[in-house]
N, C-alpha and C positions, 0 to 999 in steps of 0.2 A: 430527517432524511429517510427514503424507504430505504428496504432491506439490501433493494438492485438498483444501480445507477450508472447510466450510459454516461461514457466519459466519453467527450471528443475533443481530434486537434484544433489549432487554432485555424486552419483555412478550410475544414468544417464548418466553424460556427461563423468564418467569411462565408461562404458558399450558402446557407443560411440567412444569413443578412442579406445579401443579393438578390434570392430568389423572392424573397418578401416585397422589397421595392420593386420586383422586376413584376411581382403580381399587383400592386399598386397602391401599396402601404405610401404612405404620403414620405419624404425623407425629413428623416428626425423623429419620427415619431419613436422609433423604436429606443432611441435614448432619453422619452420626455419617461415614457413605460419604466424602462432603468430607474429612473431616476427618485419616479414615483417610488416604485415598488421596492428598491433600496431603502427611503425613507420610510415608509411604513414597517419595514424589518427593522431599521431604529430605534423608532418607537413604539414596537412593541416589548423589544429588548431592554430598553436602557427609557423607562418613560419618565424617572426623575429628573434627566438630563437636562438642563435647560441650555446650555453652550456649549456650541458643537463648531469645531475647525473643521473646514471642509477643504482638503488640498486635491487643486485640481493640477494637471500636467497639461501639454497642450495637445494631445489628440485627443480621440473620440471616449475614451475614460476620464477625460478632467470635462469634458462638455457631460457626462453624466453626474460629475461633482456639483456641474452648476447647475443641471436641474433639478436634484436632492436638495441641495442650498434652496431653491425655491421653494420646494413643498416645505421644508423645514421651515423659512420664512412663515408660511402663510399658518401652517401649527401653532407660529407663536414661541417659536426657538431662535435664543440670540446665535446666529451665524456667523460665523467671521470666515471669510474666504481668501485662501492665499493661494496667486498661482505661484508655478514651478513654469514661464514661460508660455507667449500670450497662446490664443485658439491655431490651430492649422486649418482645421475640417470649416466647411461651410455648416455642418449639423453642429458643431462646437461654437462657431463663433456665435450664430446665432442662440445656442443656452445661454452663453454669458450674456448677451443682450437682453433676454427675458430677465436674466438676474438683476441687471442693472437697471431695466426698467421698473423694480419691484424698490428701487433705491441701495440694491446693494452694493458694498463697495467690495473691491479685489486690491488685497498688498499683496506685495512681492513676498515669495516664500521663503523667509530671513529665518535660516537657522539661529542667527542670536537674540531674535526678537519675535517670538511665538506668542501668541496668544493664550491667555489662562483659558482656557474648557477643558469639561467634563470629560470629551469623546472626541477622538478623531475619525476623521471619513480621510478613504485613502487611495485617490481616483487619480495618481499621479501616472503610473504607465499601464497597470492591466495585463492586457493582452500583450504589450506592445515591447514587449522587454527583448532586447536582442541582443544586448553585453553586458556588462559588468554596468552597474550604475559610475555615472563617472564620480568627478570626485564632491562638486557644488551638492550632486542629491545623493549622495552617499553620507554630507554630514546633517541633510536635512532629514534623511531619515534616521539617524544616529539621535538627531537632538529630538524628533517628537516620541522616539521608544525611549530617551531620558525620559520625558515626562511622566510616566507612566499611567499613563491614562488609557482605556480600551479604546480598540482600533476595530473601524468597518472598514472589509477593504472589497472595492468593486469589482469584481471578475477575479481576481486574486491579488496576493499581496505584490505590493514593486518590489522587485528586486528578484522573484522566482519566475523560471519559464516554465510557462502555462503547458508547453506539453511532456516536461522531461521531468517538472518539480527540481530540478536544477537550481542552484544559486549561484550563479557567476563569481560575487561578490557580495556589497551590503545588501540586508534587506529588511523589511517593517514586517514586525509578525502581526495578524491579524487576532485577535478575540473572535471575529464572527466574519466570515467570507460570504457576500450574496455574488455566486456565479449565472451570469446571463445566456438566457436561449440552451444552454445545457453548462455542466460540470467539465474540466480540463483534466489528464491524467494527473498534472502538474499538485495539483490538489490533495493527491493521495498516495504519493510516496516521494520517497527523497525528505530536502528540505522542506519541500510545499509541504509535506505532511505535518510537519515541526510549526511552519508557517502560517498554514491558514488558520487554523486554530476551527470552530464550528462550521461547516458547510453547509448552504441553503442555497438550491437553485431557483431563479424567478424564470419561466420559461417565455415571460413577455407576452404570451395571446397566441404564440406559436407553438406546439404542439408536434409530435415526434411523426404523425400524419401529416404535417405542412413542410417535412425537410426536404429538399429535393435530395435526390438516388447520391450524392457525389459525399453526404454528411452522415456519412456509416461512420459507427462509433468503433474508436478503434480498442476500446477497454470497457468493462464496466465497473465497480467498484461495488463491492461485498459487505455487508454487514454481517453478525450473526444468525442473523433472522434466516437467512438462506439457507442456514444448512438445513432446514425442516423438509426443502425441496426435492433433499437425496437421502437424509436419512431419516425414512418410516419408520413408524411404530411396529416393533416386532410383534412375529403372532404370538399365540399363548401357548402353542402348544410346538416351540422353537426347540432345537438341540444344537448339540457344539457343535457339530460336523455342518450344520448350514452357514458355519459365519467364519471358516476358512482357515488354513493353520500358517501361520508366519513363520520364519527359520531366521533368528539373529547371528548374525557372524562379526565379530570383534573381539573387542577385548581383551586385547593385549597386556602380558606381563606389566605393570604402571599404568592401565587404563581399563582398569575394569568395572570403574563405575559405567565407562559410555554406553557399554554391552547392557548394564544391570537398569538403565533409564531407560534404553531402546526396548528392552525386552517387559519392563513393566507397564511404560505406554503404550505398547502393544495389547496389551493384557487389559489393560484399561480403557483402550478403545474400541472392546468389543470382538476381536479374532476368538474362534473359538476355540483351539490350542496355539500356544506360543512357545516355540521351542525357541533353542542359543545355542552355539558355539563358541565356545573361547577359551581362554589360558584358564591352567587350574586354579590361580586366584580370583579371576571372573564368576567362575562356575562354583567355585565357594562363596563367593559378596549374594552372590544372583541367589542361590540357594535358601539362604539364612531370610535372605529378606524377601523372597517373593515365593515360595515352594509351589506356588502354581505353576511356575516355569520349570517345563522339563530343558536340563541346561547339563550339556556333556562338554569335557573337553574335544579339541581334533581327533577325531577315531581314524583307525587304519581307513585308506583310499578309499577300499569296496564301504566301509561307513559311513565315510559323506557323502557318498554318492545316493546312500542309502536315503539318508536324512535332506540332499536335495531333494530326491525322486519324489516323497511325501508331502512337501513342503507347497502351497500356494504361491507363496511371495517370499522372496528374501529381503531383505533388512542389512543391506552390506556396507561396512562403512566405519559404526561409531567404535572407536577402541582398536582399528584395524591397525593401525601402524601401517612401518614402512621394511619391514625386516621379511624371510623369505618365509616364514609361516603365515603372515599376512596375503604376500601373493598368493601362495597356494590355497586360500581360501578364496581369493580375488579372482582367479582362473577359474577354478574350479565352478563358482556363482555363475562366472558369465558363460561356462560352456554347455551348463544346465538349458538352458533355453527358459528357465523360469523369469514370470516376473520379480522384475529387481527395484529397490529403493536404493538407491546409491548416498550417501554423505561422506563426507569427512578426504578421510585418505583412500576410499576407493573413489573421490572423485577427482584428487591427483594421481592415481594410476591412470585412470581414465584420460586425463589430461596427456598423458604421456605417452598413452597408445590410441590414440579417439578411435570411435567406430561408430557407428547407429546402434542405436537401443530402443528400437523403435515402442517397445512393450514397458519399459521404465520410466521409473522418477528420479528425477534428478533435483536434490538441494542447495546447492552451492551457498557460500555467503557471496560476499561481493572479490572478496583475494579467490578465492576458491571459481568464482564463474570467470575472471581475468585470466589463469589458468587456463581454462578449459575455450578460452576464444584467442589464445594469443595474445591477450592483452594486457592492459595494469586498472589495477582497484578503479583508480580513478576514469578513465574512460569509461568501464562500468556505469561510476555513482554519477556521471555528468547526462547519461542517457539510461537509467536501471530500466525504465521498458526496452526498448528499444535491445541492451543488452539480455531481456531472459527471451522475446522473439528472436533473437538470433543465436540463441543457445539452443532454444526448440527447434530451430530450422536443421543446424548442425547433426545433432544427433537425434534427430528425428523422434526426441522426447518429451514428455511433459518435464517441465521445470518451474521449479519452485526459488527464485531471490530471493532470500532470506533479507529481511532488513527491516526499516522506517518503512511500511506502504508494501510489505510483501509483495514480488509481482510474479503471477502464475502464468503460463504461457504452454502452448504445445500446437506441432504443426495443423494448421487448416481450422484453430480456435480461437472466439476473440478472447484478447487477454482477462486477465484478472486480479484486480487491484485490493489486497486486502485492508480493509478501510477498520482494523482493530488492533489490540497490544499497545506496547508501551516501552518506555526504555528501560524498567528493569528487567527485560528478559533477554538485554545484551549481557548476559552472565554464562560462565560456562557450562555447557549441559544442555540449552534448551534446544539446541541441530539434534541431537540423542532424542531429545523427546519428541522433536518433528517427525523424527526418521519414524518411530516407530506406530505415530499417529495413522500416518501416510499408509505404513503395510497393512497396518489391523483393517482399513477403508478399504484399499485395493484388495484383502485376502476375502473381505466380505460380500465382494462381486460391482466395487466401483470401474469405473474404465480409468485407466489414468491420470486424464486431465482432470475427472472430478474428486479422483481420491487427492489429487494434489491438492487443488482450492480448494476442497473441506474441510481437508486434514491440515492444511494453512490455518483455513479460518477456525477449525475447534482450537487450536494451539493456541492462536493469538486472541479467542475466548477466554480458555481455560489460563492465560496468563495476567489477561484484566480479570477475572475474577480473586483469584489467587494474591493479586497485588492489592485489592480494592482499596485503589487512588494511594498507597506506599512502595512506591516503586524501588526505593533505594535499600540493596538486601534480600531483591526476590531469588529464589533457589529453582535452579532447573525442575527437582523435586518436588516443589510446590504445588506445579503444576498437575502435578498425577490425580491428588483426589479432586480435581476441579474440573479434569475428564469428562468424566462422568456428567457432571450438569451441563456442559456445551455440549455435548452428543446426544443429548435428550431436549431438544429444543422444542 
């Protein structure tokens, strides 16, 4: 996959398909192309295979099943084809005729009587998913992830929506996803991201010059590789004062690690002085272990004022608490006019008093962005784009959803899907280490939206390198010295 990938909705890539036949692509053609070009991803993948289930559904996804079944026929692969439920589409009913005319045969898709192969192909809804699987292909897909055998799944896997990465209910995880005519948000965060397992798009003979004006991408999806886009090689003849000074504010009496991760990834990403504020246990941990950091406790009023006035960006959040010497920092930050990073419990004060921030990042997890829209987790995790474009709309900030598929967002930007990380960096600490990625990027002269997706994407760099492929027992810590080689891409 390249580095940048345009994600679009699903009546995008209708709008797409339309304007193809409307220009005078013959109909069907564009699922015989699928169909091909699914199988050629096959066998370039999996070229031992020689028995392959091909489960087709009856829309225009199981009519790409059946003309994959045909190329694979003519390869010289035993195919076995089950439908899930005969053709609807005239383009569908007609693949299955080619198939049958090549002498294939189609059994009914019997969860208790599957076929022994290698590989499954997994052409049953796609696009087309609009509930929960009912209950018939909820145990057909149950019984072919018993088998455990890899799964090619066409457009994406059944059971996730294609533009929310949602999972109603059951679903088939894929090994290897080939998404047609472009990639789905669906693919790169939420469960789609758990789900698809490798993504490769076939763009079919259509091309991002042949979409008509109506198939504007509404995401793109991020690799590592991008960050090279915004952060240049420094000169040689650099000083500290061109790369911005950050002010950490946390760390409260029992949380003073948060302050001591926020202020060393800061440190780590390049700011060129990193100051803190916190309780006098913070500013002892912080001390010992990182003596780069100049770290005070709360100094009289005219002091932090002092120490905002100097400060590029503040870092407000990890370690803050809920008690009235947190507020007084949490005031105090937003009355500054400074750019702000907000996490933690300054984004439930925030929740409490909302306002525009127009010049802020905002990280929220998924209970934390529910909070801050009036909502709950789960309305969130059922639409996570959709919920961090309306958290940028609200308060008029860049935001960062923390999760599976990170989604980056702020007003009048297309979003941004981070397509890196892993699951051991749901452990405590690593919101601490985003926050302070984020300000070190913004103090060094990013704009918001891009310190957010950079600082996203180095995190969830620096957290797959840090894990390399042992996820279970990663430390928010970990990721500090691994910094450093995502920010140098």
């Amino acid at each position: 996959m390249p580095h940048t990938l345009p994600l679009l909705r699903t009546a995008a890539l209708r709008a797409i398909e339309r304007a193809a036949i409307a220009g005078g692509l013959p109909p069907g053609e564009l699922m015989r192309r699928a169909g091909a070009a699914a199988a050629r991803r096959l066998l370039e993948r999996w070229p031992e295979v020689r028995q392959v289930g091909v489960l087709c559904g009856p829309g225009n996804n199981g009519g790409d099943g059946y003309e994959l079944a045909c190329v694979l026929h003519e390869a010289g692969r035993a195919v076995s084809v089950l439908a899930f439920g005969a053709p609807r589409s005239a383009e569908a009913r007609a693949a299955a005729a080619r198939w049958a005319a090549q002498g294939g045969a189609v059994a009914p898709a019997d969860p208790q009587a599957l076929p022994e192969v290698g590989l499954w192909v997994d052409g049953l809804l796609g696009l087309g998913l609009a509930r929960a699987p009912e209950a018939g292909l909820a145990a057909l897909l149950a019984a072919v992830r018993a088998t455990g055998r890899p799964v090619l799944a066409l457009d994406l896997p059944t059971g996730i929506e294609a533009d929310t990465g949602a999972a109603p209910g059951a679903f088939l995880p894929a090994t290897l996803s080939v998404a047609f005519l472009a990639a789905t948000p669906g693919l790169f965060t939420g469960k789609g991201r758990e789900a698809a397992g490798e993504v490769v798009v076939e763009p079919l003979g259509l091309e991002v010059r042949d979409w008509p004006a109506e198939a504007r991408p509404v995401a793109q999806a991020l690799r590592p590789a991008a960050l090279a886009a915004v952060l240049p090689p420094r000169p040689l003849d650099s000083h500290k004062g061109q790369f911005g000074r950050v002010l950490c504010l946390g760390g409260a009496e029992g949380m003073a690690g948060a302050l001591v991760l926020c202020a060393e990834a800061a440190a780590r990403s390049g700011a060129g002085w990193v100051e803190a504020i916190g309780s006098p246990e913070a500013v002892a941990a912080l001390l010992a272990r990182r003596p780069e950091v100049m770290a005070r406790v709360l100094p009289a009023p005219e002091g932090l004022a002092a120490c905002l006035a100097r400060a590029d960006v503040l870092a407000l959040g990890p370690g803050l608490g809920q008690d009235a010497w947190g507020w007084e920092l949490f005031t105090a930050a937003l009355a500054s006019g400074r750019p702000l990073v907000l996490d933690a419990d300054a984004l439930n004060r925030l929740a409490a008093a909302p306002r525009p921030l127009p010049e802020a990042v905002l990280t929220p997890h998924p209970g934390e962005a529910a909070r801050l829209l009036g909502s709950d987790t789960a309305a969130v995790q059922r639409d996570r784009l959709g919920a961090a474009i309306a958290l940028a709309a609200r308060f008029e900030a860049a935001v960062v959803l923390k999760g599976a598929g990170s989604v980056v967002a702020a007003p009048g930007k297309t979003a941004v899907l981070i397509d890196a990380g892993n699951p051991g960096m749901a452990s405590a600490g690593m919101g601490d280490v985003l926050t302070g990625v984020v300000a070190a990027l913004r103090a060094q002269g990013l704009p918001p939206f891009e310190a957010a997706w950079a600082g996203a994407l180095a995190h969830a760099a620096a957290g797959d390198r840090a894990a390399a492929g042992r996820c279970r027992g990663l430390l928010a810590a970990d990721l500090l010295p691994a910094l450093g080689e995502a920010l140098n891409p």
